[in-house]
N, C-alpha and C positions, 0 to 999 in steps of 0.2 A: 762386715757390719757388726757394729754393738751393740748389747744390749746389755743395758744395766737394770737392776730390778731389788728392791728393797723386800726383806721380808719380816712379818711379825707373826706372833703364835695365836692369838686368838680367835683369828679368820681359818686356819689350820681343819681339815673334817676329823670327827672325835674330841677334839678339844672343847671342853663347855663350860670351865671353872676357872677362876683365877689361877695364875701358876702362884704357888706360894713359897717364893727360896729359900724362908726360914725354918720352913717347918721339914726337921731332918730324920723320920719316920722312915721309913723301907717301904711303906705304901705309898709315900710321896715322892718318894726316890725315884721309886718303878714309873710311876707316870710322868715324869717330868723326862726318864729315858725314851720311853712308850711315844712322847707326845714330841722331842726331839729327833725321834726318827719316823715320825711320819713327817715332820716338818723337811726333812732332808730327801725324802722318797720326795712329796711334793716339789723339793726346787730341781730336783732330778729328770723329773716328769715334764717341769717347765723349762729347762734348758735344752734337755731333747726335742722340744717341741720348736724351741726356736732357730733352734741348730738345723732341725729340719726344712725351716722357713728362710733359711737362707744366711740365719747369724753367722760370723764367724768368731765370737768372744762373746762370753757371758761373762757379766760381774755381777755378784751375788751380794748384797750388804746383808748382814745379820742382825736386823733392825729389832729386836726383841730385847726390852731390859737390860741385861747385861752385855749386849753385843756378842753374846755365846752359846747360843739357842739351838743352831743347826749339829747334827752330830756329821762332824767329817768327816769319820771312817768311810762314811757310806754318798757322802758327795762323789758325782761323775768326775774323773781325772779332768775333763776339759774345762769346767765352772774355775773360775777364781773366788773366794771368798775374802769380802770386809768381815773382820771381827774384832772383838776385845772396845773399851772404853776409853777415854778420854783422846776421842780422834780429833784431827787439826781443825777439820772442816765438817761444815755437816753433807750429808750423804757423798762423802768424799769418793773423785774419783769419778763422780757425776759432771760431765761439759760437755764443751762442742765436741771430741769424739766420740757424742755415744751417738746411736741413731734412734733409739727408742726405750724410755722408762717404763720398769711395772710393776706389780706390787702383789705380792703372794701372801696368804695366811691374814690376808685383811679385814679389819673390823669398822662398825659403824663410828662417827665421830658422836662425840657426848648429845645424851638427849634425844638421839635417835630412836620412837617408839619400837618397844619389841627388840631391838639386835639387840643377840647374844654378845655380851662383852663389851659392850658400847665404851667407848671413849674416846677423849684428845689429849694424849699424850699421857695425862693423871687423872686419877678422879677427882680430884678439885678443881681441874677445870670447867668450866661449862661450856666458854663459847671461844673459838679463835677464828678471827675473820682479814682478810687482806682485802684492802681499800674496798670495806663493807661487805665484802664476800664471804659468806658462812665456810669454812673448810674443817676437812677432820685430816689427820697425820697424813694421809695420801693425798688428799686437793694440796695439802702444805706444801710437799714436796713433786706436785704435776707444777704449780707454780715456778718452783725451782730449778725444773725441768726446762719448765718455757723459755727464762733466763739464754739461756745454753743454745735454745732453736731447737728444743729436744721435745718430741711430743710423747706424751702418755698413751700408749697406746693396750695395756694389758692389766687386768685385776682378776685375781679371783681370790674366795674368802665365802665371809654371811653375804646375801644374799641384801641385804642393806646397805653394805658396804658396796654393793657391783650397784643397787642404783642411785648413791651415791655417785659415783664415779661416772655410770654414761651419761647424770645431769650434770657434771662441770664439766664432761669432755664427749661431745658426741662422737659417736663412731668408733669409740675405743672397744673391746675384746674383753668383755665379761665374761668370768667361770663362778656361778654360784655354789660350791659344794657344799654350801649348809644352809637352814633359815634359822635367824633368830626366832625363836618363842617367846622369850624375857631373857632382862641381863645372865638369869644364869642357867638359860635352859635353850638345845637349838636340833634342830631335825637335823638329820647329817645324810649324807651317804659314806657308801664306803671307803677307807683309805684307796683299797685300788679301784675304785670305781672313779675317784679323786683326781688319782693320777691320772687316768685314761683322759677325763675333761680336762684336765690341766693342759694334758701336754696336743690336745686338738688344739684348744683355744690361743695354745701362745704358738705354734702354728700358725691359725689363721692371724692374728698378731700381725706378723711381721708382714703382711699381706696390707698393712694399713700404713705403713710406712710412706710416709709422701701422701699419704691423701688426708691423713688427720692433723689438725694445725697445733700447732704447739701452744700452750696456753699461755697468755701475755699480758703483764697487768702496765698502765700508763704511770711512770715513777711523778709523783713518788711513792715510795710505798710504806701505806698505812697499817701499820700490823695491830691488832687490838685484843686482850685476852681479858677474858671475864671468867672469875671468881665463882663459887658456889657461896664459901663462907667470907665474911671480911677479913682483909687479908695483907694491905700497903696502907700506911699512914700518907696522906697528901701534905702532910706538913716535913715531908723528909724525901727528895725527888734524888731519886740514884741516878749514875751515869748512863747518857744513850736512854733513859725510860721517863716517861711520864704521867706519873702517879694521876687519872685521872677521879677516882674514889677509892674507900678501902674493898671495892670490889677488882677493878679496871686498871689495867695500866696501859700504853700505846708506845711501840718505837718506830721511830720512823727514818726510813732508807733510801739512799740514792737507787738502787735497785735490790733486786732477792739476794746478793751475794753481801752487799752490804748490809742489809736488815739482819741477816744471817751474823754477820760477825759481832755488829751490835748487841744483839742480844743475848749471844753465846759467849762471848769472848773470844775468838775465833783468831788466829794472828792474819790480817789482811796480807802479807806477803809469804803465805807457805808455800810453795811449791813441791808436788811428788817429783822423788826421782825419776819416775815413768815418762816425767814429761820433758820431752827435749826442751835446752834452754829458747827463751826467747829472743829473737831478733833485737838487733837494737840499734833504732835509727842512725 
């Protein structure tokens, strides 16, 4: 069994401020190392847990900024990790063979009272929804999940972000290891207090496999993102998007894999080498 699982740093325990890459200080140094290897302890934590529940392949994405968040050294030999930028596809590596998506060091989406960290994807964004459905980065990508017949079955992060997740997916395997207080302030527990909850919960996890339905939207699909500040001119409509004011834009998709390339640029015929070729009638 597979399990693939995206990770970000803001949901992370300890973590409670913007990571800053510019700022090249020896005190921002130490904590962006500090804060990458807890990030790595935690996916550590969550791969044993699921290796315990029966997985036989973890895939780890490095869903953080630069796609280079996690410090390797200290990754379990049996994890695989996505890393580095400019990937083909988005949460590449994610289809029909995984058995179960999930989402580590997770944060609220934009607007969320109280989470620490809160956002979707930027801070100019405010709102991203699929055919009218509010999502933050992880309902994005449990949508994407569904695509595949792949259900969401595992989160932990702020404590916003886990009920988040069990209102678009019931039944899924929450681990709160922090609460938001405000964007930049959040109760935590300890790193290894962290990991011991992490790696129960993505245990019981794999326990929900076949019983939690995979999330499924009816195509086509409406994707919609709104603005903070004005932002697209409607008198100048770019390809695949449609400029609904200088707040709003909408792309719309024969399904998640197509909305996905539309929006990204994404080449619709990549295939990994991982993947045996396909049949052909």
């Amino acid at each position: 069994m597979k399990v693939y699982a995206v990770t970000d740093l803001e949901g992370v325990a300890g973590v409670y401020q913007w990571e800053n890459r510019d700022d090249t200080s020896y005190e921002n140094l130490e904590r962006r190392m500090r804060q990458r290897r807890w990030l790595a302890e935690e996916c550590n934590a969550m791969g044993d847990g699921f290796f315990r529940g029966g997985a036989t392949d973890v895939w780890i994405n490095d869903g953080h900024g630069p796609g280079y968040t996690i410090d390797m050294s200290l990754v379990e030999r049996r994890i695989r990790v996505h890393h580095g930028g400019q990937r083909p596809s988005y949460c590449t590596g994610l289809d029909e063979s995984c058995d179960g998506l999930a989402s580590l060091g997770t944060h609220a989406m934009a607007g969320t009272p109280h989470a620490n960290l809160r956002h979707t994807m930027g801070l100019a964004i405010r709102r991203y929804s699929l055919n009218g459905i509010a999502v933050g980065e992880t309902g994005y990508q449990a949508f994407l999940a569904g695509h595949f017949g792949v259900p969401f079955i595992f989160c932990a992060g702020d404590a916003y972000a886990c009920k988040e997740m069990e209102e678009l997916v019931p039944g899924c395997v929450t681990v709160a290891v922090k609460e938001g207080l405000s964007v930049l302030s959040a109760r935590t527990v300890h790193p290894e207090k962290a990991q011991e909850m992490i790696r129960e919960g993505a245990e019981e996890a794999m326990k929900r496999i076949g019983e939690i339905e995979p999330l499924k939207l009816e195509p086509p699909i409406v994707f919609r993102a709104e603005y903070y500040e004005p932002t697209f001119d409607p008198e100048k409509q770019p390809p695949n998007k449609r400029i609904i004011d200088s707040h709003t834009f909408e792309v719309v998709g024969d399904d998640m894999v197509d909305f996905m390339n539309k929006i990204y640029g994404f080449d619709a015929d990549y295939e990994p080498l991982w993947n045996p070729p396909k049949a052909v009638d």
